[in-house]
Biopython code that builds the backbone (N, CA, C, O; Angstrom):
import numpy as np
from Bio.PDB.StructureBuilder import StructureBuilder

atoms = [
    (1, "UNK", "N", (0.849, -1.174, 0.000)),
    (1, "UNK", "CA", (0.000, 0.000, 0.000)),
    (1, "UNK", "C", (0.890, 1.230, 0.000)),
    (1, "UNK", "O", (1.920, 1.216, 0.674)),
    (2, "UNK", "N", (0.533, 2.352, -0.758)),
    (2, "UNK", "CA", (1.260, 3.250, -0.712)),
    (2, "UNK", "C", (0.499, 4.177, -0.732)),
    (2, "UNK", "O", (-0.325, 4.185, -1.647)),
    (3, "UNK", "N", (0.489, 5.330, 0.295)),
    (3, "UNK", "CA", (-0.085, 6.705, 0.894)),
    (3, "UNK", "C", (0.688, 7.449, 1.586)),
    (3, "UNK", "O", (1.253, 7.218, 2.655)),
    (4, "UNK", "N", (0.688, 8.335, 0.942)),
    (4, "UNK", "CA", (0.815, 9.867, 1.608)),
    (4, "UNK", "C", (0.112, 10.942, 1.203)),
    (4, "UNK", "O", (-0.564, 11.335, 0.252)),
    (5, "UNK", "N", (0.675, 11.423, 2.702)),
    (5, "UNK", "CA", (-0.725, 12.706, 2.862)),
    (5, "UNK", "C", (0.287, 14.070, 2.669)),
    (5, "UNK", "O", (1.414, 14.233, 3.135)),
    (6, "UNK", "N", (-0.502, 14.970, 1.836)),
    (6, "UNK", "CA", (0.631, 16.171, 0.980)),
    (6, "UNK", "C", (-0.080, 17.080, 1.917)),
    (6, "UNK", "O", (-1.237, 16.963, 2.321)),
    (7, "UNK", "N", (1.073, 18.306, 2.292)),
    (7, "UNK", "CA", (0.658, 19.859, 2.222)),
    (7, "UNK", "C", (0.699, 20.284, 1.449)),
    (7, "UNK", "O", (1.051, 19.773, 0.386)),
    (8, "UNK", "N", (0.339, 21.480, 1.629)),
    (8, "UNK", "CA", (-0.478, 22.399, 0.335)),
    (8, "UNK", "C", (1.067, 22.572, -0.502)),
    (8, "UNK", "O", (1.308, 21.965, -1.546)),
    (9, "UNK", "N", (1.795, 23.275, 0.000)),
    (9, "UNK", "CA", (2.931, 23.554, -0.428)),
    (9, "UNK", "C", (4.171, 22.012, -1.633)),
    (9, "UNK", "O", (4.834, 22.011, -2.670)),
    (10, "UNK", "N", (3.857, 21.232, -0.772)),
    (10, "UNK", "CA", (3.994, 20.027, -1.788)),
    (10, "UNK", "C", (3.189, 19.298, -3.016)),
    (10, "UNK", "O", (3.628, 18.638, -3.958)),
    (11, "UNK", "N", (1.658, 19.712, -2.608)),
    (11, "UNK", "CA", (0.958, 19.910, -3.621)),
    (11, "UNK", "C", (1.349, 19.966, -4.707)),
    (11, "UNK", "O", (1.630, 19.103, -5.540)),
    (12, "UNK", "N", (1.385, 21.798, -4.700)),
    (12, "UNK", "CA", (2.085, 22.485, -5.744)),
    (12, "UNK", "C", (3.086, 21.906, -6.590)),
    (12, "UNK", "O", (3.095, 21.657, -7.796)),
    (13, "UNK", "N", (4.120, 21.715, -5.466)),
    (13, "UNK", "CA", (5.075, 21.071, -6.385)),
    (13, "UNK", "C", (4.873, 19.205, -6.873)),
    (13, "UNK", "O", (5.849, 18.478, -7.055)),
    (14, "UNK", "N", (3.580, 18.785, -6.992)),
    (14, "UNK", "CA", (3.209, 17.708, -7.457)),
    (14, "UNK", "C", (2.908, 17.687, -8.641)),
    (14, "UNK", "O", (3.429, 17.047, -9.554)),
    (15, "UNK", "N", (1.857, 18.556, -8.657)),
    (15, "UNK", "CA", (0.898, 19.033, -9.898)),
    (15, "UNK", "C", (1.802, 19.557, -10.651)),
    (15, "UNK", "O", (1.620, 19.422, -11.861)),
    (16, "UNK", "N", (3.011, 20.289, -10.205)),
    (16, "UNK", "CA", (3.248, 21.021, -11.528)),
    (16, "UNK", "C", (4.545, 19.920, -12.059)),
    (16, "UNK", "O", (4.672, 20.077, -13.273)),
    (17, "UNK", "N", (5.473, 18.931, -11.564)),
    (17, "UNK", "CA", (5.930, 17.539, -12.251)),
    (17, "UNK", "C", (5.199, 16.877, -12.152)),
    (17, "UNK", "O", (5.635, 16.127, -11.278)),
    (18, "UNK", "N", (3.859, 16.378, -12.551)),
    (18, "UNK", "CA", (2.863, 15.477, -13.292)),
    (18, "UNK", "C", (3.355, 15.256, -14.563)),
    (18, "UNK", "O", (3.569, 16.070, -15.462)),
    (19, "UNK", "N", (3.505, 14.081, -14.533)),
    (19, "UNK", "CA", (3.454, 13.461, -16.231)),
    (19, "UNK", "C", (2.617, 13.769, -16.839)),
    (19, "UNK", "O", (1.478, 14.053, -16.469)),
    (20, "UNK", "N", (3.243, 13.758, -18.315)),
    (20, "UNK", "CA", (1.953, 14.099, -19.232)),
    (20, "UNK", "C", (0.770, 12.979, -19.354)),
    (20, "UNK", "O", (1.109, 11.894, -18.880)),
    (21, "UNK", "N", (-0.276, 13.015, -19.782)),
    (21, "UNK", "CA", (-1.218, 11.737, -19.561)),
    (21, "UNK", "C", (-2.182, 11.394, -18.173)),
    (21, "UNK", "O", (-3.380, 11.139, -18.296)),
    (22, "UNK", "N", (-1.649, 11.417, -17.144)),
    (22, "UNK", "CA", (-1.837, 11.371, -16.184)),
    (22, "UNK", "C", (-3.208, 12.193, -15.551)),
    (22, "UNK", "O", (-2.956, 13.260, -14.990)),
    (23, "UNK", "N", (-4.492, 11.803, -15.603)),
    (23, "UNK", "CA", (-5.717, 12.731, -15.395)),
    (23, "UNK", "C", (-5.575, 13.537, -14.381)),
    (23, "UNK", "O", (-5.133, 13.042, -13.345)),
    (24, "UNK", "N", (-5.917, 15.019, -14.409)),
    (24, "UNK", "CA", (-5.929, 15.697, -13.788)),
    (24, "UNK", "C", (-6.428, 15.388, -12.244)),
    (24, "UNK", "O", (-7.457, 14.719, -12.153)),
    (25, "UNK", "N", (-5.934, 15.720, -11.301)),
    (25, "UNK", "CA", (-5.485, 15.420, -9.795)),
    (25, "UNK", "C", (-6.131, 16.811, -9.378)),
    (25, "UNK", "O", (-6.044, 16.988, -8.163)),
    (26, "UNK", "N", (-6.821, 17.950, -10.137)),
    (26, "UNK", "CA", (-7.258, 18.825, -9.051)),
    (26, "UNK", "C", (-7.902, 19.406, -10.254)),
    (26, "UNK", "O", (-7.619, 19.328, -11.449)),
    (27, "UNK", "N", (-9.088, 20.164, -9.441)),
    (27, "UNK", "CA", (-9.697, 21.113, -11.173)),
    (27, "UNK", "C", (-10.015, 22.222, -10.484)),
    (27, "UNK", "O", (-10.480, 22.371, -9.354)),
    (28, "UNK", "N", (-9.526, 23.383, -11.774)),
    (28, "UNK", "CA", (-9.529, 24.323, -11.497)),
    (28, "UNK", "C", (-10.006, 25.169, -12.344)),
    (28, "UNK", "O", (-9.732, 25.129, -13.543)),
    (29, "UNK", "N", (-10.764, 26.015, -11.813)),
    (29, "UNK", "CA", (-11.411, 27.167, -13.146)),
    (29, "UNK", "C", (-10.400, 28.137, -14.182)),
    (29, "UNK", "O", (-9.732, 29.131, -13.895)),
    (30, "UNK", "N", (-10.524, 27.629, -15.118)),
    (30, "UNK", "CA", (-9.702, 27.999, -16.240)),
    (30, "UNK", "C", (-9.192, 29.243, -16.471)),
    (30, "UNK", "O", (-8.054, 29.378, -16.918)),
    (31, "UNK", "N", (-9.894, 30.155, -16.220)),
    (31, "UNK", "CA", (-9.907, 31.985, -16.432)),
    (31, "UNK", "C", (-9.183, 32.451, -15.019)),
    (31, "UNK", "O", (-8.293, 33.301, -14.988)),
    (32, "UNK", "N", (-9.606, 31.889, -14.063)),
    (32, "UNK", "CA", (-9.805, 32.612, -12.731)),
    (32, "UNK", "C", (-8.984, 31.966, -11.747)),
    (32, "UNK", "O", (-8.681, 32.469, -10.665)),
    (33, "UNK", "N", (-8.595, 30.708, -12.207)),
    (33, "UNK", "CA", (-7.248, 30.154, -11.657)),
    (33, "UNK", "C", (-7.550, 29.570, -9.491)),
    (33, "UNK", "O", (-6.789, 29.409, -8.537)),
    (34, "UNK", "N", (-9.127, 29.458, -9.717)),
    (34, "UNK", "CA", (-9.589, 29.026, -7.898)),
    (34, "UNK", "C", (-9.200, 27.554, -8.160)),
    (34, "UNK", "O", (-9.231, 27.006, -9.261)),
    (35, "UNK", "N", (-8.796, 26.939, -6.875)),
    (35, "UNK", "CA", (-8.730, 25.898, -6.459)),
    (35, "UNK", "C", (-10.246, 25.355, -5.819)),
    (35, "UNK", "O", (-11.103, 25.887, -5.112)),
    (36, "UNK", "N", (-10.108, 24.140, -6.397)),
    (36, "UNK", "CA", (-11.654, 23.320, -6.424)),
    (36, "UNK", "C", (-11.740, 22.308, -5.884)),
    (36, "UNK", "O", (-12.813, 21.840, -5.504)),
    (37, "UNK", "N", (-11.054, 21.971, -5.794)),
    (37, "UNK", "CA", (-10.452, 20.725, -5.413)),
    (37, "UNK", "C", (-9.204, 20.366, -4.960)),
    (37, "UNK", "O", (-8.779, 21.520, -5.016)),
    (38, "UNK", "N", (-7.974, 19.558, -4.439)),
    (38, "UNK", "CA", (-6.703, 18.940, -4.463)),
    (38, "UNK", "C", (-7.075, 17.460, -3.769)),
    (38, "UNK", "O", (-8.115, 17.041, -3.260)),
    (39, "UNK", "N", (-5.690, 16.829, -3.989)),
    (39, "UNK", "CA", (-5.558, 15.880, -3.186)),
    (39, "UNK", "C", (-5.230, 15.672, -1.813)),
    (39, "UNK", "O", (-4.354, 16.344, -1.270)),
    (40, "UNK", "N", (-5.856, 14.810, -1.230)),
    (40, "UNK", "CA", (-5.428, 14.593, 0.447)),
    (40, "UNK", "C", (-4.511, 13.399, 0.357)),
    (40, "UNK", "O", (-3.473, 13.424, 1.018)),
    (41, "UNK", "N", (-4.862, 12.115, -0.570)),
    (41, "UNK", "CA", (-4.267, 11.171, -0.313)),
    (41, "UNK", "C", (-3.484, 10.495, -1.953)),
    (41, "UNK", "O", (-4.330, 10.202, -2.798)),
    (42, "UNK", "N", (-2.690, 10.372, -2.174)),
    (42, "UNK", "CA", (-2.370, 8.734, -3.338)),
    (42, "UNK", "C", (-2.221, 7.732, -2.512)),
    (42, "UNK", "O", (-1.456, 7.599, -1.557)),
    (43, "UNK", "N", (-3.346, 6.746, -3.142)),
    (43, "UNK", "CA", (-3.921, 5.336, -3.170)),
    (43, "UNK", "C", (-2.855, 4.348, -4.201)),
    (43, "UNK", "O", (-3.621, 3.420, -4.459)),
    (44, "UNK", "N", (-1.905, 4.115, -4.724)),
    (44, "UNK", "CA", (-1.329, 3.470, -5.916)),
    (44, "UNK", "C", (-1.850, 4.416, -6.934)),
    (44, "UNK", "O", (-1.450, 5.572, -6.793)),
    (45, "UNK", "N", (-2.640, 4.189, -7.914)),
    (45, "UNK", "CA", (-2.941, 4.983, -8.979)),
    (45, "UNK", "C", (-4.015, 5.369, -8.243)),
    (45, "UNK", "O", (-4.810, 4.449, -8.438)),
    (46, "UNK", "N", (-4.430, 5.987, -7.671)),
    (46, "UNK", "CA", (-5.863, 6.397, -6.994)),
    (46, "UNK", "C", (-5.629, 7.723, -6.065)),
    (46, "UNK", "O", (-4.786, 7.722, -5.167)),
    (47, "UNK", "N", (-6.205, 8.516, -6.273)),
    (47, "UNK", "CA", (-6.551, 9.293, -5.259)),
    (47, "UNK", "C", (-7.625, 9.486, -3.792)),
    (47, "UNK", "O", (-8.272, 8.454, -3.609)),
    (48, "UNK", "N", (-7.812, 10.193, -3.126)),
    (48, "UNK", "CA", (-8.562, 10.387, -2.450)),
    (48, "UNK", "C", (-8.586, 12.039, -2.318)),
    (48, "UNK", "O", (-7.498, 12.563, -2.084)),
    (49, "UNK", "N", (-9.503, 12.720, -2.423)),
    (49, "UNK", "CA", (-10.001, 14.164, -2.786)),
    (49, "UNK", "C", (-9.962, 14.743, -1.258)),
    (49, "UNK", "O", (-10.343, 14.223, -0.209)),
    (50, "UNK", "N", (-9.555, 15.602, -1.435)),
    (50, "UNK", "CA", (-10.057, 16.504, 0.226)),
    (50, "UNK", "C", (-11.358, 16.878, -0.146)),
    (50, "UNK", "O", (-11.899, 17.569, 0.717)),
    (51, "UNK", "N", (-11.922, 16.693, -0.965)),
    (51, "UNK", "CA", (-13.357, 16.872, -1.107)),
    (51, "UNK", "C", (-14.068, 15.593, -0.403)),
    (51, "UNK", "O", (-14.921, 15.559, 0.483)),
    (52, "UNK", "N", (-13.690, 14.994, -0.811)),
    (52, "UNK", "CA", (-14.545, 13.221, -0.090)),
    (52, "UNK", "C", (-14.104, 13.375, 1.281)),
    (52, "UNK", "O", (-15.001, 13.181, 2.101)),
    (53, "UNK", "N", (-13.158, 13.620, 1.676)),
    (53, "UNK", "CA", (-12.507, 14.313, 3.174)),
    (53, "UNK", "C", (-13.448, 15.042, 3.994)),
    (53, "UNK", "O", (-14.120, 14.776, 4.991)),
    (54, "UNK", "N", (-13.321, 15.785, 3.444)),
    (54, "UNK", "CA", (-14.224, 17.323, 4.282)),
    (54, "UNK", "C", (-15.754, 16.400, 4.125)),
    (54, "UNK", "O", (-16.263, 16.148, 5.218)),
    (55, "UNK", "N", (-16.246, 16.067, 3.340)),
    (55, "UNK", "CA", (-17.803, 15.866, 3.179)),
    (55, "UNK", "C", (-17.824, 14.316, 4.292)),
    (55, "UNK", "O", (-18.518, 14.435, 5.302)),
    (56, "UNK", "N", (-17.404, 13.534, 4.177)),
    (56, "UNK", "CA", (-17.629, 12.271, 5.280)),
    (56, "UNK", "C", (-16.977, 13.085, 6.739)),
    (56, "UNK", "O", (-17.329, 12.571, 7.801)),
    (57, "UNK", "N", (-16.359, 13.911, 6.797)),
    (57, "UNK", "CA", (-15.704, 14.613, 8.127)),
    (57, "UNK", "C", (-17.423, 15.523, 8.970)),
    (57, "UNK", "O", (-17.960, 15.485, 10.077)),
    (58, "UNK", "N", (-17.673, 16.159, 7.774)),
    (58, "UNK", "CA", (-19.259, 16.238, 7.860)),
    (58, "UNK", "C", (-20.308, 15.715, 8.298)),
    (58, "UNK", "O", (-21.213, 16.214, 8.968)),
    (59, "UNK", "N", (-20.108, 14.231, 7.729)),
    (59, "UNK", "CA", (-21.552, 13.499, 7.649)),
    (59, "UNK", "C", (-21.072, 13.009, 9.490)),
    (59, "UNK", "O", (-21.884, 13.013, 10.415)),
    (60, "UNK", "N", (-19.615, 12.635, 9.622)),
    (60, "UNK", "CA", (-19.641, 12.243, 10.980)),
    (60, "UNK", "C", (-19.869, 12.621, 11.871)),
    (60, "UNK", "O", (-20.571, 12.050, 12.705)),
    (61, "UNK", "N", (-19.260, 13.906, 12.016)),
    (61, "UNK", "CA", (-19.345, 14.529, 12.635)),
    (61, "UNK", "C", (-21.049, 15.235, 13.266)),
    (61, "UNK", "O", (-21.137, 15.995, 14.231)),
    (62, "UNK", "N", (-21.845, 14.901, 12.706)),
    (62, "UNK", "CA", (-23.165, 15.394, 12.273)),
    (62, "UNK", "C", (-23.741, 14.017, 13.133)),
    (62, "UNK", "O", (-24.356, 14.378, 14.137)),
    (63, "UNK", "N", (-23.694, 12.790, 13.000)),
    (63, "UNK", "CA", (-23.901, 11.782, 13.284)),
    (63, "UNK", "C", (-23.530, 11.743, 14.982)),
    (63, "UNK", "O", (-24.285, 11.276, 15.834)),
    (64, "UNK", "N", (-22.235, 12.328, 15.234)),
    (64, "UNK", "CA", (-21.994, 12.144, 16.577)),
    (64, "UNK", "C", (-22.298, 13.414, 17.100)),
    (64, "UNK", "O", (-21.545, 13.799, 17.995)),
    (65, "UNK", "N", (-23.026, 14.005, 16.832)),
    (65, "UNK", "CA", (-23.821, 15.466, 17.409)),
    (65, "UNK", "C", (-25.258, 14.372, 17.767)),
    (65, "UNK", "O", (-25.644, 14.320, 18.935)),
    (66, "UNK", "N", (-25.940, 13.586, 16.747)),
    (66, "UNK", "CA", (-26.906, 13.173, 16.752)),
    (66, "UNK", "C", (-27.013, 12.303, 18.076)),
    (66, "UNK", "O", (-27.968, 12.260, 18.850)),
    (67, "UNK", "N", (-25.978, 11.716, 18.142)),
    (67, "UNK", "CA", (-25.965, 10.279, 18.991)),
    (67, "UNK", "C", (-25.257, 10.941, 20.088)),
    (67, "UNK", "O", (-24.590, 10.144, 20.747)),
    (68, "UNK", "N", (-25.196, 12.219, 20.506)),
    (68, "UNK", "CA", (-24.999, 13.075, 21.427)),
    (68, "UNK", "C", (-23.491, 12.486, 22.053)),
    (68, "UNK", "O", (-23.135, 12.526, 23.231)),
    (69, "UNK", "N", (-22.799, 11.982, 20.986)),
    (69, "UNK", "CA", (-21.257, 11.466, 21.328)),
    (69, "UNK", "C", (-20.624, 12.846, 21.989)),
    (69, "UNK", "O", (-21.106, 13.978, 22.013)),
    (70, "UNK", "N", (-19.393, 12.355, 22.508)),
    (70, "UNK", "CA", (-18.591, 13.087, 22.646)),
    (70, "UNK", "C", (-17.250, 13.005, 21.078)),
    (70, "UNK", "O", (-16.648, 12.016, 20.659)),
    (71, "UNK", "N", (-17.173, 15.157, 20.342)),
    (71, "UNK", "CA", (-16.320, 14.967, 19.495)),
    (71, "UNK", "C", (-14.640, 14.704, 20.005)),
    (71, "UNK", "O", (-14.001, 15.169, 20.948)),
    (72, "UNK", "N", (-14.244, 13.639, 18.797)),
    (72, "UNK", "CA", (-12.464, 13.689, 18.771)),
    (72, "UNK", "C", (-12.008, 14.758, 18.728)),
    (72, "UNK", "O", (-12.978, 15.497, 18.562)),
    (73, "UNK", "N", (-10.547, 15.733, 18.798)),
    (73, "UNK", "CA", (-10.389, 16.214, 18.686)),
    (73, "UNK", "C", (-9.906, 15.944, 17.054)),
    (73, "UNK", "O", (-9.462, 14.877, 16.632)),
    (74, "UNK", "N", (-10.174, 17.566, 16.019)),
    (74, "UNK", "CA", (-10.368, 17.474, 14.580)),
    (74, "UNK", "C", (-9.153, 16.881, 13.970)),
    (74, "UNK", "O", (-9.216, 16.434, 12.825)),
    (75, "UNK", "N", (-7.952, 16.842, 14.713)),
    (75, "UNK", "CA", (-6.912, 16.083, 13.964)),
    (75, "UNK", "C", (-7.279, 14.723, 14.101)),
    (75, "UNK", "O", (-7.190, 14.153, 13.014)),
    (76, "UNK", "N", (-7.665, 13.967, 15.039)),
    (76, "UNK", "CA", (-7.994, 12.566, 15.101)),
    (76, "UNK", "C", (-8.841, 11.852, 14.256)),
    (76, "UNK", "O", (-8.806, 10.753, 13.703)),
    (77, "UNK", "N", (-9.923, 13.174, 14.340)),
    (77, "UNK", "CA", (-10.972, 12.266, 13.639)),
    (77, "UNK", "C", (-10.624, 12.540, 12.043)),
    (77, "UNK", "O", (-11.126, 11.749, 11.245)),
    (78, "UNK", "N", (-9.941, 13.422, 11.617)),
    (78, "UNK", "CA", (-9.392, 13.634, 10.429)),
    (78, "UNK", "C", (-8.194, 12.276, 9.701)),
    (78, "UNK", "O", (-8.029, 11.964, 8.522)),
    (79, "UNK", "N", (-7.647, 11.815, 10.747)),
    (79, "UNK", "CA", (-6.462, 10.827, 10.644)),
    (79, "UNK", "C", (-7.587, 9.296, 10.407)),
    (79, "UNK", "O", (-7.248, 8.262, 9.832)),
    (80, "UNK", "N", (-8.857, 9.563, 11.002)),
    (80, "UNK", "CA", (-9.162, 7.844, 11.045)),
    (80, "UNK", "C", (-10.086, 8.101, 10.035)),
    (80, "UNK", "O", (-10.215, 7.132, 9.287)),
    (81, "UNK", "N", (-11.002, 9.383, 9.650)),
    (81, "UNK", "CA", (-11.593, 9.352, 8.481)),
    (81, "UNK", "C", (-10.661, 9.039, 7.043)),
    (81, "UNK", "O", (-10.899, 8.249, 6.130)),
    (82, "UNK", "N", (-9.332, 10.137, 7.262)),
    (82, "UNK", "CA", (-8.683, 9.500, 5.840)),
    (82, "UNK", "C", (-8.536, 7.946, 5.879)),
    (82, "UNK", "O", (-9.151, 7.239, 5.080)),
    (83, "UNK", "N", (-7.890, 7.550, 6.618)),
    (83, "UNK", "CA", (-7.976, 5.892, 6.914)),
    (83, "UNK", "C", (-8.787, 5.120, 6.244)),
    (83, "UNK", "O", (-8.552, 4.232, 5.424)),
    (84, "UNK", "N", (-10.277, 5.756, 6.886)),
    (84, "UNK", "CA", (-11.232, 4.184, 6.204)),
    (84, "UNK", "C", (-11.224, 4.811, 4.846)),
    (84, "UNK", "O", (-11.567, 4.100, 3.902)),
    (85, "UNK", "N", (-10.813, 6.283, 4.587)),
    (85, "UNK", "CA", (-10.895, 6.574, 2.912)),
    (85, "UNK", "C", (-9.961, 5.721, 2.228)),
    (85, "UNK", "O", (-10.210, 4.984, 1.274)),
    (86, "UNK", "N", (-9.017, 5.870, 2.728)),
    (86, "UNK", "CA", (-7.560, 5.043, 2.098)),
    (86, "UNK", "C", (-7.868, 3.431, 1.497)),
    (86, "UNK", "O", (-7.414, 2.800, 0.542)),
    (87, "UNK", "N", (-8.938, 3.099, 2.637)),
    (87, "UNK", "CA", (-9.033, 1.654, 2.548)),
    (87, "UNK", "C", (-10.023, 1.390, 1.676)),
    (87, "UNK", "O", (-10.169, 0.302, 1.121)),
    (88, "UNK", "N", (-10.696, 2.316, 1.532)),
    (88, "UNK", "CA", (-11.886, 2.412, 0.494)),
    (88, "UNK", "C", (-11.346, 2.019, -0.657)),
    (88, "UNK", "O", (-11.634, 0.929, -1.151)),
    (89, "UNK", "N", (-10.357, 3.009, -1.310)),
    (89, "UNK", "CA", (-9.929, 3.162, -2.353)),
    (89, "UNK", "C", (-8.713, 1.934, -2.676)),
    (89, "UNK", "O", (-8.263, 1.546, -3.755)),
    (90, "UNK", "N", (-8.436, 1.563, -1.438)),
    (90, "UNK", "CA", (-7.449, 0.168, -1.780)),
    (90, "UNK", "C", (-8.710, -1.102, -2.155)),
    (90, "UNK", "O", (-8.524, -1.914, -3.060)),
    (91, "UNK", "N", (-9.361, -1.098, -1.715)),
    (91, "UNK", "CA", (-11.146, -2.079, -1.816)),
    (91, "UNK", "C", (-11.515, -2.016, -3.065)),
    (91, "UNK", "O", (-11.720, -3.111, -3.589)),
    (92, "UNK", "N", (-11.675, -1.044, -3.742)),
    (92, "UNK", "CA", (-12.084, -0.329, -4.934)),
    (92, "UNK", "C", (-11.294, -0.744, -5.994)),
    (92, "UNK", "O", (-11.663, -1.194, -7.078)),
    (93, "UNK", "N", (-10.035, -0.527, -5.528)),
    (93, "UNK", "CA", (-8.580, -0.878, -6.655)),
    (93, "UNK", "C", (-8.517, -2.470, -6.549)),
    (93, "UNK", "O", (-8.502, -3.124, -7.592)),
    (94, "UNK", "N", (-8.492, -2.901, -5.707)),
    (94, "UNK", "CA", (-8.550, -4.369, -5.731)),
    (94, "UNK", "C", (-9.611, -5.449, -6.768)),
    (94, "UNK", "O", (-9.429, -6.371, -7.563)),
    (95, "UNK", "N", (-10.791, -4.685, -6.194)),
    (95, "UNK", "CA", (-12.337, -4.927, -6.698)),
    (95, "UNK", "C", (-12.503, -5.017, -8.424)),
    (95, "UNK", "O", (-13.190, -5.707, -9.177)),
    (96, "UNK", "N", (-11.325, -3.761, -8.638)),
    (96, "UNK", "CA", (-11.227, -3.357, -10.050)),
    (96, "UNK", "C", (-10.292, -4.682, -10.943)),
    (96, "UNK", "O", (-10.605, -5.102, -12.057)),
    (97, "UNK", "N", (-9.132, -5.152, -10.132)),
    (97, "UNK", "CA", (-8.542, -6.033, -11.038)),
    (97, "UNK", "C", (-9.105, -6.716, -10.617)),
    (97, "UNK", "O", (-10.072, -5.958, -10.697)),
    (98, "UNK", "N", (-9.640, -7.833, -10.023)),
    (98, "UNK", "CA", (-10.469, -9.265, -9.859)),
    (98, "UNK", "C", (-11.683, -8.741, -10.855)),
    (98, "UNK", "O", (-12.569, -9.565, -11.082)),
    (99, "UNK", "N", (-11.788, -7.488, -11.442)),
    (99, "UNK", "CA", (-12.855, -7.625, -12.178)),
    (99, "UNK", "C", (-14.574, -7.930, -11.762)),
    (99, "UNK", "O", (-15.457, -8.481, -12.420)),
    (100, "UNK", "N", (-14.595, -7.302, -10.363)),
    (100, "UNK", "CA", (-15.631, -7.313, -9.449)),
    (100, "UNK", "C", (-16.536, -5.421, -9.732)),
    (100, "UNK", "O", (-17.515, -5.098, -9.059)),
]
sb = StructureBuilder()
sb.init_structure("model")
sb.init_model(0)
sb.init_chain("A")
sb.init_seg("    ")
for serial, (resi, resn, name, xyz) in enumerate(atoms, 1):
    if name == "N":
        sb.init_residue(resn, " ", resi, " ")
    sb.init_atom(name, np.array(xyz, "f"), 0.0, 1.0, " ", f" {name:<3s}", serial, name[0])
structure = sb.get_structure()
């Protein structure tokens, strides 16, 4: 398995040595140059979006308001949400060559 988690600043310098070919890893409005997206994680050939990040960080967080939990503190629950993301996307990649 191979993951790591980028700062913004390494980002940058990801996106801009990207191979040619290689589908775009972040989208951005063409004219106006906003960030829309980036990556939080590489999966092998896979990403994981700080968009899918932030939105399940959401839904949980929302869930343990409901169930009147007590919250993690936001780095924790940030570290075990990317996690089951990571594993998602290793599930997914797997799923894909067995041809499932």
């Amino acid at each position: 398995m191979i993951c790591k988690v980028f700062s913004r600043a390494s980002l940058l310098l990801l996106f801009a040595a990207a191979a040619p070919g290689v589908h775009a890893q972040t989208r951005e409005a063409s004219s106006s140059g906003v960030l829309l997206d980036r990556v939080a994680a590489t999966v092998n050939e896979g990403v994981v979006l700080q968009s899918e990040l932030d939105e399940q960080m959401i839904v949980i967080a929302q869930r343990l308001r409901e169930q009147k939990l007590e919250m993690p503190p936001q780095n924790v629950l940030q570290k075990q949400v990317l996690d089951r993301l990571v594993l998602q996307e290793l599930q997914m990649q797997r799923a894909d060559r067995a041809g499932i």
